[in-house]
C-alpha positions in Angstrom: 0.0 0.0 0.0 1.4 3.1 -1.2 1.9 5.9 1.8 0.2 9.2 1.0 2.4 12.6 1.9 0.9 15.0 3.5 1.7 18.7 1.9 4.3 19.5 4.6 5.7 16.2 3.4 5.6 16.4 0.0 7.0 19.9 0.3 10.2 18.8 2.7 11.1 16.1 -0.5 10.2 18.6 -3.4 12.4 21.3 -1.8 15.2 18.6 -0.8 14.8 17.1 -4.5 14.9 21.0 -6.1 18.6 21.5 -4.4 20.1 18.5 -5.3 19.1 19.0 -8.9 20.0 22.4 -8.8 23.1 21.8 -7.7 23.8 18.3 -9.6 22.7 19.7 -13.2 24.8 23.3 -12.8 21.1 24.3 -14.6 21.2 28.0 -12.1 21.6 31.3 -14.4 25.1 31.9 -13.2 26.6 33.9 -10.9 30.2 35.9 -11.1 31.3 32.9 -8.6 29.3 29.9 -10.1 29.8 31.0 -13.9 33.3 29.0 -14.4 32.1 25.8 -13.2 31.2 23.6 -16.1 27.5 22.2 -15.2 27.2 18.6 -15.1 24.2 16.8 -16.2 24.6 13.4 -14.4 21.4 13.1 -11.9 22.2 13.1 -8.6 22.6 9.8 -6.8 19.1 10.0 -4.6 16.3 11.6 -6.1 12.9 10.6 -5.1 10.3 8.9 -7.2 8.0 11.0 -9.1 5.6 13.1 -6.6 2.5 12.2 -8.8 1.6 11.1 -12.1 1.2 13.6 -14.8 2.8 16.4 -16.0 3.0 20.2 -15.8 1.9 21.5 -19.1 3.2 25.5 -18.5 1.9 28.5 -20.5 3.8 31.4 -19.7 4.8 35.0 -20.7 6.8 34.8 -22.9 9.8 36.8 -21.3 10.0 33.9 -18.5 11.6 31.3 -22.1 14.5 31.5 -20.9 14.4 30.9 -17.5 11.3 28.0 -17.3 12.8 25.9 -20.3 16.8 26.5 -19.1 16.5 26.4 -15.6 13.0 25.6 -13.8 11.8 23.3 -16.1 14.5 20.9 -16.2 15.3 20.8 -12.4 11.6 20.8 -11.8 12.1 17.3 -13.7 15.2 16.6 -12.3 13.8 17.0 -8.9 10.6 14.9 -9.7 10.8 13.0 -12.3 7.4 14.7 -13.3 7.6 15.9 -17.2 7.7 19.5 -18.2 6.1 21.1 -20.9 6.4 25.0 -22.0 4.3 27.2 -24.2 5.7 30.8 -24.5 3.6 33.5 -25.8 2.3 37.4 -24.9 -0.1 36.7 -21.6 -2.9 38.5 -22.8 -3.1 36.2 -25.8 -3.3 32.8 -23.6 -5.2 33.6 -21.1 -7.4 34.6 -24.5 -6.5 31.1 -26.2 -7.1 29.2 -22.5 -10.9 31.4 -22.2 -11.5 29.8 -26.0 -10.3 26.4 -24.8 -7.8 26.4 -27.5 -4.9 26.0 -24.7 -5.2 23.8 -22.1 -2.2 24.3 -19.2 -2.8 23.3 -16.0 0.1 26.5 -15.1 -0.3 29.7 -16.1 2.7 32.3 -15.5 1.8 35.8 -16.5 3.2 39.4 -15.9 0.3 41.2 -14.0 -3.0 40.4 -13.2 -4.7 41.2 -15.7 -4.5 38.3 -17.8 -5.3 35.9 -14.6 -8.2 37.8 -14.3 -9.4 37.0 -18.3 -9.6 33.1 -17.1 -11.1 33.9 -13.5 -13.5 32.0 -12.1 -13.9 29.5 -14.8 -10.6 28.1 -15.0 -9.1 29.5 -11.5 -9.8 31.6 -8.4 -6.3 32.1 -7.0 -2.5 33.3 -8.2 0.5 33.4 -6.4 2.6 36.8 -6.6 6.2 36.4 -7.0 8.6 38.9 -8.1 8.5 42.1 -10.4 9.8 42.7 -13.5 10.8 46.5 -14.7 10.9 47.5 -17.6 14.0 48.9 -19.9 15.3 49.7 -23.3 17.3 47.6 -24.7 20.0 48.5 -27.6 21.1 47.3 -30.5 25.3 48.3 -29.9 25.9 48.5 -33.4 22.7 51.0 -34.1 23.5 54.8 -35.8 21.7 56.0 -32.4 24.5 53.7 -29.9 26.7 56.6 -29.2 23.6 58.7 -27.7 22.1 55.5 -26.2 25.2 54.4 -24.5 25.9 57.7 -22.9 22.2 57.8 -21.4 22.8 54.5 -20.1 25.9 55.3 -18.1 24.3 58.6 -16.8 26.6 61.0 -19.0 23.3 62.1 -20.6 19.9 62.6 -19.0 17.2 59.8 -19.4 14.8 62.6 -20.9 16.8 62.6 -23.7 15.9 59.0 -24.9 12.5 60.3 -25.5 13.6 62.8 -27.5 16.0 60.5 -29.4 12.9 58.1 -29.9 11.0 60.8 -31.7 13.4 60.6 -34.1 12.7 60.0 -37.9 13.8 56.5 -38.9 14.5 55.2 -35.1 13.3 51.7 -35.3 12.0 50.9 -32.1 10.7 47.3 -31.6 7.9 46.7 -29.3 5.2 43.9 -28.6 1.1 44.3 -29.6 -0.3 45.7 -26.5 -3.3 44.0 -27.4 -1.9 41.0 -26.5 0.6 41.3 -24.3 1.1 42.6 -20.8 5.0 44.1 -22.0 3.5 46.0 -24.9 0.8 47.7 -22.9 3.5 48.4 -20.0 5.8 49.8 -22.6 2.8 52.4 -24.2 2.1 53.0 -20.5 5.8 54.0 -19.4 5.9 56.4 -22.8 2.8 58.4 -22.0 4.2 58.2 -17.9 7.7 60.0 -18.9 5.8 62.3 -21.6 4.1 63.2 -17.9 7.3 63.3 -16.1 9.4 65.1 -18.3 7.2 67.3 -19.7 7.2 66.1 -23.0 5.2 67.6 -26.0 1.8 66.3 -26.0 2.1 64.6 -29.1 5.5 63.2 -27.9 3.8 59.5 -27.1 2.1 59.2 -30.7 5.7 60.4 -32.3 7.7 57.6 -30.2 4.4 54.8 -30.7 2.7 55.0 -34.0 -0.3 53.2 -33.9 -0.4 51.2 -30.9 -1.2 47.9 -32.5 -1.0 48.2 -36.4 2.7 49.3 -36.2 5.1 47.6 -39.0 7.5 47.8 -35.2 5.7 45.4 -33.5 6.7 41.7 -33.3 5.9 38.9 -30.9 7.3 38.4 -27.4 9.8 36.1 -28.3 11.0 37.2 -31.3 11.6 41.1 -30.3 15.0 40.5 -28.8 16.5 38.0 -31.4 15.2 40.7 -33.9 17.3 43.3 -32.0 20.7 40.8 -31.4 20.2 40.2 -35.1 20.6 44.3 -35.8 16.8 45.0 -37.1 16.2 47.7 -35.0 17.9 50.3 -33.0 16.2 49.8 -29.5 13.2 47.9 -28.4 11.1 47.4 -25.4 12.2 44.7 -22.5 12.0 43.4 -18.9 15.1 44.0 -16.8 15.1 40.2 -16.6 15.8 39.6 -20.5 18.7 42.3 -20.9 20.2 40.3 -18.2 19.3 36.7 -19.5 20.2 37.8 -23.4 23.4 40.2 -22.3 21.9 43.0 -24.0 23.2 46.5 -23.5 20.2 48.8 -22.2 18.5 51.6 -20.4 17.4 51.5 -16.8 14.4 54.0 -16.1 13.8 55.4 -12.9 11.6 53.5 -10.6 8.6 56.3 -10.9 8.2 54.7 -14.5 9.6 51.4 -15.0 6.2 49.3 -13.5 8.7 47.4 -11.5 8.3 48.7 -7.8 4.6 47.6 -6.0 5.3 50.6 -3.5 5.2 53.5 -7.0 1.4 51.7 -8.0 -0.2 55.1 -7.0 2.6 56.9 -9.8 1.8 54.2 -12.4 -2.2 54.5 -12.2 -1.8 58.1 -13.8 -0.7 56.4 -16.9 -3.7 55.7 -18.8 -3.9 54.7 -22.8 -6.7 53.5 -25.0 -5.9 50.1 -27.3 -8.3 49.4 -30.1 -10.4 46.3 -28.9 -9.3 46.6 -25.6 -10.6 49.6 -23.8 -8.6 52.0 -21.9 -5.7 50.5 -19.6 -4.0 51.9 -16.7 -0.8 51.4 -15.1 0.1 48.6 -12.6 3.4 47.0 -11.1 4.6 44.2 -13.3 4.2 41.4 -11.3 5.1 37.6 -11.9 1.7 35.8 -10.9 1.4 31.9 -11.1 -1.4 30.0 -10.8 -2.9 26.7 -11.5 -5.7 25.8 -14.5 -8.3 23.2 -15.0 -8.2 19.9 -14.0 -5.9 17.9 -15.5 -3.1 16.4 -13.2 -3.8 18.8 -10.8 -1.2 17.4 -8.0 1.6 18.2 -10.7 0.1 21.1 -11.8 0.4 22.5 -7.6 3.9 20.5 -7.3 5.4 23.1 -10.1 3.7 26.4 -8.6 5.1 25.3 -5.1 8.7 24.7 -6.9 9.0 28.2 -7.7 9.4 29.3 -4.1 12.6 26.6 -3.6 15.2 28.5 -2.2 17.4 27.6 -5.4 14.6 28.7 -8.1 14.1 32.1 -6.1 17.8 33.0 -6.2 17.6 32.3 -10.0 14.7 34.8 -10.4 17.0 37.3 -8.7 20.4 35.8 -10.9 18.0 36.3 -13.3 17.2 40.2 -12.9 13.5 40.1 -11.4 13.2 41.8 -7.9 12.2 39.1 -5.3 8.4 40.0 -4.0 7.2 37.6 -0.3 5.4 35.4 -2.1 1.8 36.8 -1.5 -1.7 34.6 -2.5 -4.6 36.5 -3.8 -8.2 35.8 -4.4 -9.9 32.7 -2.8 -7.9 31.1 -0.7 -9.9 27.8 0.3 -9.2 27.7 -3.6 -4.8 27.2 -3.2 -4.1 24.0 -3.5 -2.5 22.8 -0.1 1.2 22.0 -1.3 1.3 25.6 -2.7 -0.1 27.1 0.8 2.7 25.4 2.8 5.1 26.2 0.3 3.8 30.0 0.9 3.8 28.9 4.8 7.3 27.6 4.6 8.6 30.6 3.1 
């Protein structure tokens, strides 16, 4: 007769599995002092059996790629010898594609709220907050523009002037359909909130934007930044997260605009814009929220949301350049599934 864990239980094994795999499979974005050891991909000698059958079939925004298929994906499987599957895409667009039952996760990771709250209360009543994500400019160092983008990026020119340098005829600035996704409304938002700040010309936003979601600049999540490595554009929209991930050169904003500090949400709410078949949108903090969907293999499904607050997977969020958040629940809590309330409890 098979023994049943109890959450505590099954969360003492998952977070002893998650180290051992961590640190057996090298798989942690690395450090300065880990970088020059050469990861080894033998499984450790102890691992458990799987914690339940199933999988963890992962839709997430699509600036987490790098991080859920390099990192928390494999040691997740590593750890538990329960499979991994990723879908990365804008966050807006699956919770759209979950609503029409065209995607069926049992995880959803988005940036904000707002898409969680597309597939509430049908498919979930809960998320888990983790950790923010600000937003910068990247830069493309071999762009016409680099000398003047380099020089506001080590402070020997004021950030204003990246707005005005934006404005610019024949500045190709690369951003995602705000329509769709959480970065490309955050990015629209943080325009219009420096136009505020820096007293921009009114028409400043519409110079820098173009149409918000017809504009020949816009390109999905996940190909924005290979389109920028690859020299397409000068500059383009990003979390702090992928400039650090990708090694791009860019632009940190101030905190009053980047969406990336919970404690400014007052400062971003003055930012307001209006996106064709959307409605108007205000500011928020950009906010990694996880949650579970449906029903299918539910216990793996809460296994892989309780993984992401191991010790080893929260210190490659921060390796990883998100800002670490106490993990806070929201919404019904009778709802969490209990190995992702002691996880919350543990930590």
């Amino acid at each position: 007769m098979r023994c049943r864990r109890t959450p505590t239980a099954r969360l003492a094994s998952l977070a002893l599995a998650a180290t051992a795999a961590l640190a057996g499979l090298g798989l942690a974005l690395p450090s300065t002092a880990s970088a020059a050891r050469p990861p080894r991909r033998a499984l450790p000698a102890a691992l458990p059996a799987a914690l339940a059958a199933g999988s963890a079939d992962v839709a997430y925004a699509g600036s987490l790629l790098k991080l859920n298929e390099d990192v928390i994906g494999p040691a997740f499987t590593s750890a538990t010898g329960i499979p991994y599957q990723g879908h990365g895409a804008g966050a807006l667009g699956l919770a759209q594609q979950i609503r029409a039952g065209e995607l069926t996760p049992n995880v959803f990771e988005s940036v904000g709220a707002g898409p969680v709250a597309l597939v509430e209360p049908t498919f979930t009543r809960w998320y888990l907050s983790l950790a923010a994500s600000p937003i910068v400019v990247a830069y493309n160092p071999r762009s016409r523009f680099a000398p003047e983008l380099s020089a506001i990026a080590h402070h020997k020119k004021p950030v204003k002037d990246l707005f005005v340098l934006m404005e610019h005829h024949g500045f190709l600035l690369g951003r995602t359909n705000p329509a769709t996704d959480p970065q490309g409304q955050a990015f629209a938002l943080m325009v219009h909130l420096a136009a505020l700040q820096y007293h921009l010309r009114s028409n400043a936003p519409q110079r820098i934007l173009g149409p918000l979601t017809t504009s020949s600049e816009i390109y999905a999540e996940t190909a924005l930044e290979p389109r920028l490595q690859a020299g397409q554009l000068d500059a383009a929209s990003a979390f702090l997260s992928q400039a650090v991930q990708l090694h791009l050169p860019y632009i940190a904003l101030p905190a009053t605009i980047d969406f990336g500090y919970p404690r400014y949400a007052a400062t971003y709410a003055k930012a307001t814009v209006d996106i064709p078949q959307v409605g108007t949108v205000h500011g928020v903090p950009l906010v990694i929220d996880v949650t579970t969907i449906g029903a299918t293999d539910p216990q793996a499904a809460a296994d892989f949301v309780a993984f992401q607050l191991n010790p080893g997977i929260r210190a490659a969020f921060a390796n990883g350049g998100y800002t670490l958040l106490k993990p806070t629940l929201h919404g019904d809590l009778a709802a969490v599934p209990p190995a992702v309330r002691a996880a919350v409890a543990g930590g």
